[in-house]
N, C-alpha and C positions, 0 to 999 in steps of 0.2 A: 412717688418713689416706692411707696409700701403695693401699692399695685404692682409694678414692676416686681418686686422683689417676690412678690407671690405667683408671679407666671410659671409655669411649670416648661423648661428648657431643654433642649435634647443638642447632640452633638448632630451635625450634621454631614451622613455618611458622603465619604469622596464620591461614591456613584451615582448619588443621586443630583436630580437638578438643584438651581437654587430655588429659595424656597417664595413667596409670594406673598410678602408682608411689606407692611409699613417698615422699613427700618432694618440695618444687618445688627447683627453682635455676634460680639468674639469672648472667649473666654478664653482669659489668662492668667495661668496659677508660675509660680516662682517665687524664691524669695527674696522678697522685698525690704526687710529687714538687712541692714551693712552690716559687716564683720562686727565683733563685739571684741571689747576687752575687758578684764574681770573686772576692771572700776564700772563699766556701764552696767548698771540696773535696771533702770528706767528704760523705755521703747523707744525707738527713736521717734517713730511716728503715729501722732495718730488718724484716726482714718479720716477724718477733714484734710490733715496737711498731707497724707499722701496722696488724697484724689486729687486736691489741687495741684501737687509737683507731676503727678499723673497727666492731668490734662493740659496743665503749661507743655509739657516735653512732647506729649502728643499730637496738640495743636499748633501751638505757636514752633516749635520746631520741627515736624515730623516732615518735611526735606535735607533737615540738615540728617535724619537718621535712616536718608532713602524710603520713606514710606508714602506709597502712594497719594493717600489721602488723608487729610484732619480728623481725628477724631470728634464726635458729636455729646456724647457724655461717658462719665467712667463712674463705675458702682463699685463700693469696696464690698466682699461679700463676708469677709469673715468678721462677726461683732466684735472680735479684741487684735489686742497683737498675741502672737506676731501675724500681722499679714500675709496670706499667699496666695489669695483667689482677689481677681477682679474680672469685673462684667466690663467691656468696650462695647459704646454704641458709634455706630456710622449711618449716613443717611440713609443708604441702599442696601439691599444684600450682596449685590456686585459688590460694593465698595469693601465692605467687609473679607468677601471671600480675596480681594487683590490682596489687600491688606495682609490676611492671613497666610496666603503664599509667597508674600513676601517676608514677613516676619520670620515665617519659617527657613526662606533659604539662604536668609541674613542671620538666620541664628542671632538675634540680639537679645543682650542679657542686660540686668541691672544696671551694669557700670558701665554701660554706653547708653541705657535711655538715663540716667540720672549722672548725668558729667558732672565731676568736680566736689557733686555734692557730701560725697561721705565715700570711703572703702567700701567699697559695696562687690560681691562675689562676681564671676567671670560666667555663671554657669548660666545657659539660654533660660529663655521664659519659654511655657511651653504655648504655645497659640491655638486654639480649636476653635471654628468657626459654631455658632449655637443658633438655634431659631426656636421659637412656639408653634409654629406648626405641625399638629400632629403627621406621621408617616404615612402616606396614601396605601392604599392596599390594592391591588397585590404591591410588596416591596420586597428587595431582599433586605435583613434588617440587620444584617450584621455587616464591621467595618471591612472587614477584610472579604476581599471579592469571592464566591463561592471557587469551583473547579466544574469547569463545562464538558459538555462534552458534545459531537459531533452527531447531527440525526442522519441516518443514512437511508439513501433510496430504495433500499429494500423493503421486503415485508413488513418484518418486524417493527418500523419504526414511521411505515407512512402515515399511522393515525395520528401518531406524536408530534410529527408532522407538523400536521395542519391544528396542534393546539396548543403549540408551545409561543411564548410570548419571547423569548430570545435568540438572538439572531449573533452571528457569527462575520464578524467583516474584517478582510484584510487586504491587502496592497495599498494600505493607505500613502504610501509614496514608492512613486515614478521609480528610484532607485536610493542606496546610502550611501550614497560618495560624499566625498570631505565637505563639498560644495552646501551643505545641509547644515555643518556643524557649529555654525553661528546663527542660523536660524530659529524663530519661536518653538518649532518643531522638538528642540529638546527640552520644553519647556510645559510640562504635563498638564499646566490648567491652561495654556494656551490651545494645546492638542483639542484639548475639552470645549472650547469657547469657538474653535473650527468648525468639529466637527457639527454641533450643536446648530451652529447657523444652518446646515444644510438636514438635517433629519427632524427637529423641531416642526415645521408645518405637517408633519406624517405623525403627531402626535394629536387624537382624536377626543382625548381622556381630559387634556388640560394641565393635568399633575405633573407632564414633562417625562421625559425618557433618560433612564436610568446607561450611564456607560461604564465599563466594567475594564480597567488597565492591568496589565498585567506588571508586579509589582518588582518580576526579573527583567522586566524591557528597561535596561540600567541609558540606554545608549537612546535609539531613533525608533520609536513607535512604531509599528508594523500595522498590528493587528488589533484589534480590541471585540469586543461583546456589548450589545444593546438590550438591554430590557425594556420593551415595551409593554403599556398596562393590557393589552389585549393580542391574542393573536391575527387579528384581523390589522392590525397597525404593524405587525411585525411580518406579513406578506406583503403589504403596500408596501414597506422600505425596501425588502428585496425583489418586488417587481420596477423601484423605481431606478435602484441602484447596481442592478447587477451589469455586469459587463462596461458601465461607465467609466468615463475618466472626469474627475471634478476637480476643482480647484479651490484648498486652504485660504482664507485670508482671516489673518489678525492683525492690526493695527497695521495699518496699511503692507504688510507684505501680505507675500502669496506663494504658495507652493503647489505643484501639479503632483496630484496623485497617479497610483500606476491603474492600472487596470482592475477595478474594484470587484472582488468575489463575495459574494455573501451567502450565507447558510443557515438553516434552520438549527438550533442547538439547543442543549436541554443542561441544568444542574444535576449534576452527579448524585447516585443516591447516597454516596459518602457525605458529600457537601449538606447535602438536605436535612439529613439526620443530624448530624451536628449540629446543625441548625437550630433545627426543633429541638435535641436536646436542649441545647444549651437557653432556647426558651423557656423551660419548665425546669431551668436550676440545675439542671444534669452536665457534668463535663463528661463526653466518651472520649473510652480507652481510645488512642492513637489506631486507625484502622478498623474498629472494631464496628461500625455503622452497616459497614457494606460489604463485608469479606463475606461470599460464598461459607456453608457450614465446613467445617474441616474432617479430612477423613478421622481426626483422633477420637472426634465424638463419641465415634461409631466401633471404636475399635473394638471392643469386649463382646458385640456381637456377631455371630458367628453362624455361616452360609454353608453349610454341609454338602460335598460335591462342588465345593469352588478353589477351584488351582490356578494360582497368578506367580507365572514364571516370568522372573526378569533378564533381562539378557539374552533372548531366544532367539534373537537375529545380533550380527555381528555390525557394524555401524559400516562396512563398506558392502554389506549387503542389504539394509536399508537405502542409503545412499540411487543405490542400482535399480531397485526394485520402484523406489520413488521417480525414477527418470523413465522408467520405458511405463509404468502406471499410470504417470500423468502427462509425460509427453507427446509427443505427432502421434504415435503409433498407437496410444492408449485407444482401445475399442470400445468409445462411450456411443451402445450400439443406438440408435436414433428409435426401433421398432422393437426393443423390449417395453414392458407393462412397467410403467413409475408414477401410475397414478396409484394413492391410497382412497379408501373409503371415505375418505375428507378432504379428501384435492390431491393435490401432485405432489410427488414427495421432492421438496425442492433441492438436495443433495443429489450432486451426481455419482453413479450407479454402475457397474459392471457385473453382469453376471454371466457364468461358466459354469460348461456340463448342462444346468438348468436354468432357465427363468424363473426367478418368483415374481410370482402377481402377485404386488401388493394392494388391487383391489377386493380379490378374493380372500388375500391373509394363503396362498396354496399355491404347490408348483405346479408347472405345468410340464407335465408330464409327458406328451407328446412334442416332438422337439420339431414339428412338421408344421403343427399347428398355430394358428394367429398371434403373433406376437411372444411365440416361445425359439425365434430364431436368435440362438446364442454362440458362441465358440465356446471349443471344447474346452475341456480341465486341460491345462497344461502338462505333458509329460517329461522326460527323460530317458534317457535308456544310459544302462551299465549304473556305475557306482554314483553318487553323490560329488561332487567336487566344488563345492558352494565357494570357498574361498578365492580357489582358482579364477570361475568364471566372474566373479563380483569383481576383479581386478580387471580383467579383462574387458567389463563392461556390459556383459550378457544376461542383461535382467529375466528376461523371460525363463532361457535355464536355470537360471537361481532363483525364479520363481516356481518350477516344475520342482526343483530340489527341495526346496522348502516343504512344498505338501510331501514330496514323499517321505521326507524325514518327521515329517508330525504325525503320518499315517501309520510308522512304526514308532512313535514315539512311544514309552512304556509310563503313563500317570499313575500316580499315589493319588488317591481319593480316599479322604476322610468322612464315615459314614455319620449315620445318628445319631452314633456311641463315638465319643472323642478317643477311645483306646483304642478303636480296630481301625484299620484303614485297609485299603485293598489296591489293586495295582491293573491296568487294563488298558487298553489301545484300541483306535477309531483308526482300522485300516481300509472300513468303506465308502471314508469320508471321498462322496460322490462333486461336492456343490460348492462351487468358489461365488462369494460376492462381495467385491472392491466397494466400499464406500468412501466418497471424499467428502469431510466433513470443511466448511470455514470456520474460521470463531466465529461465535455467536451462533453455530447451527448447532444443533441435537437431535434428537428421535424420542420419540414417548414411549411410555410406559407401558409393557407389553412381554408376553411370555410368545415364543416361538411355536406355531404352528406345531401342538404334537404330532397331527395326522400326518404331518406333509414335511417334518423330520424329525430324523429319530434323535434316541440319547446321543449327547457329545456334542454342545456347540462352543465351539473356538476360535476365538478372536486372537489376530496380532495386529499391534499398533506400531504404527511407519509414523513417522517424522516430528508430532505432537503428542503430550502426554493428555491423559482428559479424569474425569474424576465420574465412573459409574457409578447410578445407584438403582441397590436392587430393592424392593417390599416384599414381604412377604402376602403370600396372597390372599390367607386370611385375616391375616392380622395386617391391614396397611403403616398403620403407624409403626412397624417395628421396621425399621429399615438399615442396611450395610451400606457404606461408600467406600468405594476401590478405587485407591486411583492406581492405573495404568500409564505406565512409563512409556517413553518410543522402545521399541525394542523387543515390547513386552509378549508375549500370550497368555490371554486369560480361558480358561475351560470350564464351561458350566456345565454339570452331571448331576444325574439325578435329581435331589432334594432342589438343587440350583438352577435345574435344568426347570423342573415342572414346580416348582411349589414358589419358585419368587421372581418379580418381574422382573425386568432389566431397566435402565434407560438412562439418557445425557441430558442433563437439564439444558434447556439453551440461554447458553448468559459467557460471557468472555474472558471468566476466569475461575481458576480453580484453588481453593485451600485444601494445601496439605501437609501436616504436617507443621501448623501454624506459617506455615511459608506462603503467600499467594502467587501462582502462577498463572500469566496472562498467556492464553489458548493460540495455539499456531494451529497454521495449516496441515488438517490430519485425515491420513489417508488408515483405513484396517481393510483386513484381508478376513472374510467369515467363510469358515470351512464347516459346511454340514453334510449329514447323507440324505440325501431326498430320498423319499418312501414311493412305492408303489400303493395304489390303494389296500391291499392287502396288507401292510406292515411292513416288506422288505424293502432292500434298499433297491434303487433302480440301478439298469448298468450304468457303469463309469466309461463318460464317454470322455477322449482324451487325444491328445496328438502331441508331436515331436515339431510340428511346423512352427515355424515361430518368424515373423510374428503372428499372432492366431488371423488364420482365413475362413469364413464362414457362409453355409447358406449360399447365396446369387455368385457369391465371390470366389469361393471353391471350386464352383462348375466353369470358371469362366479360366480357362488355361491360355487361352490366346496372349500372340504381345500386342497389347493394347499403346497405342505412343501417346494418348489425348491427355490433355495435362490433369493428373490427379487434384481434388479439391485443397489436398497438404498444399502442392505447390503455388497453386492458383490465388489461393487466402493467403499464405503466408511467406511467397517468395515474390511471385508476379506483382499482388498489388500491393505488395511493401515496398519494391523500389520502385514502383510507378511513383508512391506516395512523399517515400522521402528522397530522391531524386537530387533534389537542389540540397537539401543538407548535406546528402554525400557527398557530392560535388565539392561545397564551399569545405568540408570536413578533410573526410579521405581522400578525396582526388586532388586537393590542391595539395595536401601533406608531400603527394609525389612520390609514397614512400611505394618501389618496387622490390619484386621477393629478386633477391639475387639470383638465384639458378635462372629464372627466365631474362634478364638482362644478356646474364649470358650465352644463354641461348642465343639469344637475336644476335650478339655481338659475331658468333660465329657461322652467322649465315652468309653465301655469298653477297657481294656488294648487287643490285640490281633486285635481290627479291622480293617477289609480291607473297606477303604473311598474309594469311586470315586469323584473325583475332576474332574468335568464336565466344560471345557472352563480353563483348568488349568493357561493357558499362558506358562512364565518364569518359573511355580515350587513355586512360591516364597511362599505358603502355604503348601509345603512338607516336610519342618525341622518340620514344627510347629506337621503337625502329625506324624513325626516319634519321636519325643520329647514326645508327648502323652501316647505311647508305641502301635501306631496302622503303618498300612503299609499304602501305596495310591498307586491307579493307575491313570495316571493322562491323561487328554484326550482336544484335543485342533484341532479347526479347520486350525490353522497356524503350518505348519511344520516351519519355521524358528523362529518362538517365543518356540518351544518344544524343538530345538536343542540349543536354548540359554540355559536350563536346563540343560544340563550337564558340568555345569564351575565347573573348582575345586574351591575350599576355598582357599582363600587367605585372605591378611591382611587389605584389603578394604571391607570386608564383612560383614555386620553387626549381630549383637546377634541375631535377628531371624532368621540370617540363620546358622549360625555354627551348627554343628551336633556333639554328643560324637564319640571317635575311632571307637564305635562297631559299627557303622551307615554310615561308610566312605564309605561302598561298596553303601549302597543306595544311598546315595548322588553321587556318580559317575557314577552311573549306574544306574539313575530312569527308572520308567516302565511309558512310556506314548506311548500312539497312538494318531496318525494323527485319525479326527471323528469329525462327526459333532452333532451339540446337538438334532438336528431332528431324528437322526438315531444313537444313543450312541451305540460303537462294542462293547458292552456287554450283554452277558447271562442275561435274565429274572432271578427276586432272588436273583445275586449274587455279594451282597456284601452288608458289614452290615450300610452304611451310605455313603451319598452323601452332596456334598457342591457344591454351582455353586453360585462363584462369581463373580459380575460384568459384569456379562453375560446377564443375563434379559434385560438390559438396552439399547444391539443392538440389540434385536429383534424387526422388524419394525413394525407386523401385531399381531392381537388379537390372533389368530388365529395360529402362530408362537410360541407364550407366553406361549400359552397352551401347544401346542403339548411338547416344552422342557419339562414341569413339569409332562407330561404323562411317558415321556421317565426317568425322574429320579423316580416315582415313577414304573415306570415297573424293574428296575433293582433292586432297593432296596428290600429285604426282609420283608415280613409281620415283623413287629415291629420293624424295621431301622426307624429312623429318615435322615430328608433333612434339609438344611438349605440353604434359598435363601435371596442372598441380591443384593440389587439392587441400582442406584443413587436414588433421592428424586429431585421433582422441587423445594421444598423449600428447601432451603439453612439457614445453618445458621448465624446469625448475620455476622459475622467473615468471613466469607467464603469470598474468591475471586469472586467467580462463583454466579452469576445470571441467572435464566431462565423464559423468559417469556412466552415461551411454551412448552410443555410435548412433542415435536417432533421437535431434534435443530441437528445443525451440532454445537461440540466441536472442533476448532482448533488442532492443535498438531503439534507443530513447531520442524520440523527435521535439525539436522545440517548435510550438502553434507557428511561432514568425516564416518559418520555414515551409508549412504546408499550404494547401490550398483555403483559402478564404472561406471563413463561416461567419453567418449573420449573426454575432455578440446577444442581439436586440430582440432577436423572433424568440417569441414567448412560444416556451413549451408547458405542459401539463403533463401528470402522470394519468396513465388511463384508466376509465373509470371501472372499477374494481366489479365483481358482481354481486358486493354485497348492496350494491343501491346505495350505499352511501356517501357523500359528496366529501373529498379529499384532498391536501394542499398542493399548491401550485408546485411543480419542479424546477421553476426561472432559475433557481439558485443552483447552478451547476459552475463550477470552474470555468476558465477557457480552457486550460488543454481537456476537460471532460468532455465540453461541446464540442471541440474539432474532433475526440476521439470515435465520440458518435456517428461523426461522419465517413467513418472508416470500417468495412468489414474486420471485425477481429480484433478491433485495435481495442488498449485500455489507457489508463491514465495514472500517471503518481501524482497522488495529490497533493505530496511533502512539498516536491520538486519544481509542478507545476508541467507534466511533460505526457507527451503521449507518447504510449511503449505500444511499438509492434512488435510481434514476436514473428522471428524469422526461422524459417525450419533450416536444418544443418544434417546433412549425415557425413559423420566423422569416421575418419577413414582407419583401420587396424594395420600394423604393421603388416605389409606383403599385398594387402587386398586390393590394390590397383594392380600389382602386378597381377594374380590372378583372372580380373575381370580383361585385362588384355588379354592375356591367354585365349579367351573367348573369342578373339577377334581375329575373323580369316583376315589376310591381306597385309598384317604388316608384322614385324618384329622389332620385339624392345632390345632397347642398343644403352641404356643404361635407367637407374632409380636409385633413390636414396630420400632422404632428408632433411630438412632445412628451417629453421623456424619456427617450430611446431606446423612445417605441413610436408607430406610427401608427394612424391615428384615421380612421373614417368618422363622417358625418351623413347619414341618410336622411330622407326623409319620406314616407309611404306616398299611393299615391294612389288 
């Protein structure tokens, strides 16, 4: 007994295994002492007659108190009364831990293990499972689970990679339906005793693998976290487990899991620190482990020649500027210089009027020469009208506006002396250069090329705020942090300009202002004068053309019809790819734009329509309903063979067809053709429709040629009907556009696409620093299928692969216009409907 009582005990953490000893124990404190009334003095018990009442109630009754199993001995720990700590021994450590999670979800207290005996309190015992065996190392050693976080396939994090010992797994069930909710599965040390059966042999160490619940999963377990003693034990689980489906069993049932994802993951340095504080006696402030420095630190030091205006763009000129920047049209030119003296500068890049070569650290100053082919600065002509064209949706002019408004913009610069200040403008700022930062990206530390520009560089920040820091350059340690708002322009002059560096730390969140803010997607515009070697500034080379044309692309004035690479990536093989989801989606929805119903409604009875860009069909009942025929024509063969589905009883009323129509519905007439080159006869056929189509053609020029091509087939007095998406939306609409040339989303679910091997091991490639790196198996399914797709990406929340599909949205009047353009026929009505607008031709 006296051995015993001198073993040194530890609680034993929920995430770790059980432990490998002779023998379980439980520690249970409550009290044990009955209600008192002022005549009792005396104890009730002493610590003989409560072990024995202890171990009668424990053994010889512990079924009538639902407990699993007998206890094997009971230790009073406290030398007097009142009592309120006992040691429980059980044979096993299994036994013990049932015991224990049982005790706890029975909540039983005094006056249900000691029936009848005395009044004894209602309030539970508390039950903690104990062991002597010291904690293996590495452990996490605190009771409550850290906060994880995700390692990603990038740079930054493939070393982390391959050394981190915890692993990331979720779809641990097939689906949550009711059908689950009397399963062991809500039952968190059952979860534990499942899972355990199947990742246990992938334990190399002995010490057993640590699982990590998340302690808001109130409901059906999804997801959890493994700690393995090594990382070499935590690649074998995600080379064995990825992509599988496995099957739960505890005490004879069984559960099919969904499709198993796993991932490399690491402890937060929030979590961490706490950690270790709190191992050396320290509790930290709430946050205060891992917060990024705050700009307050900093505030009393002062950057002479530094102007930070807030509010310098108006949020529907952000908006604008952020859509045609980063959308279809953005000019992310492939043959400017974005290598740095240290590798690639891995943020993507635009630059205008000049290239800077970031090899050199110097412009390049010849615009002829190797890898200095860039588009020009943006211009304007007449007055500024930024509000105007930012409703309207014309990024480019309201990004020509912007510079010209900063080039006479008038600065307050505060010099050496805090009293004087002085006032001045950069109306030669020659040099645009768009950076798009991710979180987690930044740029080093570094002053700007004095040779290669002069004083005045000015930054404005689009869509994300970030938090700069500048050093002074003699003094490193004396340092300013700015943060920069979206909106914003900052202007570095003089003292700020040459005497302290700049730079973004890279990390995914910013304090300021004791506030943390977590880093979005951010785009800045850096406006400088690139220098001549002599000191002045070079010309300002600049255009009105928009969107900017450059270089090979300039000289080439011809109409070219071969499909542009916009349309190719992002229209052609998007519906080649999701084909059958549209189908089962929007094509069975049925739902047709009215205007063209009615069109067809008023066509004579007998006519043969061409449906140009048909898709799915799904505007084929509506004209064989009419009493005319169609041929239907589509650049996607696999969106043409989703046309021939039978009817069935998911189908809706604009697609059923009468008996006498069942042959056309099974057997529609479409061809493979593109709308450039429609495989039809000049003349024949009495009316055309092309929906939804307009809207992927990328160039003016493109626009035209389709409606040449539906008026060459049509018959002198057919009519066409063209309809197209609209930028403006209405009220109600889901859909916003802030410019007339966007990529639209279109989130594909994996079941839907073409099949990828779950099971084929990938790796990431081998780097050139020679050294050996972790496996990448642990990829998602929708990350795998997205792989499989030029262009395509993935949500990882969601579980979905997003292609982005290109869109040009149409401005009021600008269909009618581009008909205009067009010999041979005349419009005989337009308007519109739905957020989209509508032509009527009639060929003559």
């Amino acid at each position: 007994m006296n051995e015993r009582r001198n073993r040194k005990y530890r609680s034993v953490l929920p995430h770790e295994p059980l432990p490998k000893e002779e023998g379980g124990f439980i520690h249970l404190q409550g009290a044990f002492e009955p209600k008192k009334s002022e005549k009792d003095v005396e104890p009730y018990w002493t610590a003989s007659s409560l072990e024995l009442a202890l171990f009668e109630a424990l053994s010889v009754r512990f079924d009538d108190l639902k407990l699993p199993f007998p206890v094997q001995s009971v230790e009073i720990l406290d030398l007097s009364a009142p009592f309120t700590k006992v040691r429980l021994g059980y044979k096993t450590p299994r036994e013990a831990f049932l015991v224990t999670t049982t005790w706890r979800s029975l909540k039983l207290s005094p006056s249900e293990v000691f029936q009848g005996v005395a009044p004894f309190g209602s309030h539970a015992f508390q039950a903690t499972m104990i062991t002597t065996t010291p904690l293996p190392d590495p452990s996490w050693t605190r009771s409550n689970p850290p906060k994880f976080r995700r390692l990603l396939h990038d740079h930054s994090d493939i070393v982390a990679r391959s050394q981190t010992r915890f692993v990331y797994m979720t779809s641990l069930l097939e689906n949550q339906g009711p059908e689950f909710s009397n399963t062991f599965w809500k039952k968190p040390h059952a979860v534990l005793q499942a899972v355990r059966e199947h990742i246990d042999p992938y334990d190399s160490s002995g010490m057993g693998i640590e699982i990590f619940m998340n302690k808001k999963q109130h409901e059906l377990v999804q997801s959890i976290h493994l700690g393995t003693r090594s990382p070499a034990d935590a690649q074998q689980i995600v080379k064995a487990f990825q992509g599988k489906n496995v099957a739960w069993h505890y005490e004879g049932q069984s559960i099919s899991s969904g499709v198993l994802f796993l991932d490399y993951a690491t402890v937060t340095q929030k979590s961490m620190s706490k950690s270790k504080a709190r191992e050396k006696g320290v509790e930290p402030g709430k946050g205060e482990a891992s917060r990024p420095e705050c700009t307050s630190t900093t505030e009393s030091i002062r950057v002479p020649g530094l102007v930070l205006i807030e509010d310098y763009l108006s949020k529907a000129q952000e908006e604008v500027l952020m859509a045609v920047l980063t959308g279809p049209q953005a000019p992310w030119a492939p043959d400017q210089q974005n290598k740095s003296q240290t590798g690639d500068v891995k943020r993507l890049v635009q630059h205008y009027g000049y290239v800077f070569d970031y090899k050199t650290a110097d412009v390049l100053r010849d615009r002829s020469g190797p890898g200095a082919n860039c588009p020009p600065m943006p211009a304007v002509e007449g007055e500024n009208r930024l509000e105007e064209q930012a409703a309207d949706g014309r990024g480019w002019e309201v990004l020509a506006g912007i510079i010209k408004k900063t080039r006479a913009y008038e600065f307050i610069l505060d010099s050496k002396e805090p009293s004087h200040s002085t006032s001045t403008s950069y109306n030669n700022l020659n040099q645009l250069t768009v950076n798009q930062y991710r979180p987690g990206e930044g740029i080093g530390s570094h002053v700007d090329t004095p040779s290669a520009f002069g004083d005045g560089l000015i930054s404005i920040a689009l869509n994300g705020g970030i938090v700069m820091e500048f050093r002074k350059v003699d003094s490193p340690k004396t340092k300013k942090l700015v943060y920069l708002p979206p909106r914003s322009l900052i202007l570095m002059s003089g003292p700020a300009r040459y005497e302290w560096e700049h730079m973004i730390v890279t990390r995914r969140t910013d304090t300021h202002n004791g506030v943390v803010i977590p880093r979005k997607l951010r785009v800045s515009l850096t406006l400088r004068t690139a220098l001549t070697l002599d000191g002045n500034p070079l010309p300002l080379v600049e255009s009105p053309s928009f969107p900017p044309v450059w270089g090979d692309k300039a000289k080439d004035k011809s109409r070219s019809f071969s499909t542009p690479s916009t349309e190719r990536d992002h229209v052609h093989a998007v519906y080649d790819a999701i084909a059958t989801q549209w189908h089962h989606t929007r094509g069975k929805r049925g739902v047709l734009w009215p205007g063209a119903t009615q069109f067809l409604k008023r066509l004579p009875i007998g006519s043969v329509v061409a449906d140009v860009g048909c898709g799915d069909g799904k505007y084929f009942p509506a004209v064989w309903q009419a009493g005319s025929y169609v041929i239907g024509t589509d650049i996607s063969r696999p969106l043409l063979e989703t046309a021939f589905s039978a009817e069935g009883d998911n189908v809706p009323d604009t697609r059923r067809v009468g008996e006498h129509q069942a042959s056309l519905r099974d057997r529609p007439a479409v061809i493979v053709g593109d709308c450039m080159n429609v495989p039809f006869r000049s003349n024949s056929v009495d009316a055309a429709i092309c929906i939804a189509v307009m809207h992927h053609l990328s160039t003016p020029e493109r626009r035209i040629r389709c409606i040449e091509e539906l008026v060459r087939i049509v018959r002198p007095g057919g009519t066409i009907n063209i309809q197209a998406w609209a930028m403006k939306q209405e009220e109600n609409s889901r859909r916003r556009f802030a410019a007339p040339d966007v990529f639209v989303p279109f989130n594909a679910q994996p079941k839907y696409l073409d099949k990828v091997d779950l099971n084929s091991s990938s790796t990431i490639p081998t780097p050139t620093d020679g050294k050996s790196h972790a496996p990448t198996e642990s990829k998602s399914v929708a990350e795998l299928y997205s792989e499989n797709y030029t262009k395509a990406d993935f949500d990882e929340r969601k579980g979905l692969v997003v292609f982005q599909r290109y869109c040009h949205m149409y401005r009021e009047g600008e269909l009618e216009h581009i008909v205009q353009s067009v010999e041979g026929a005349k419009l005989i009505e337009s308007g519109y409907e739905s957020g989209n607008h509508f032509v009527i031709l009639e060929v003559l």
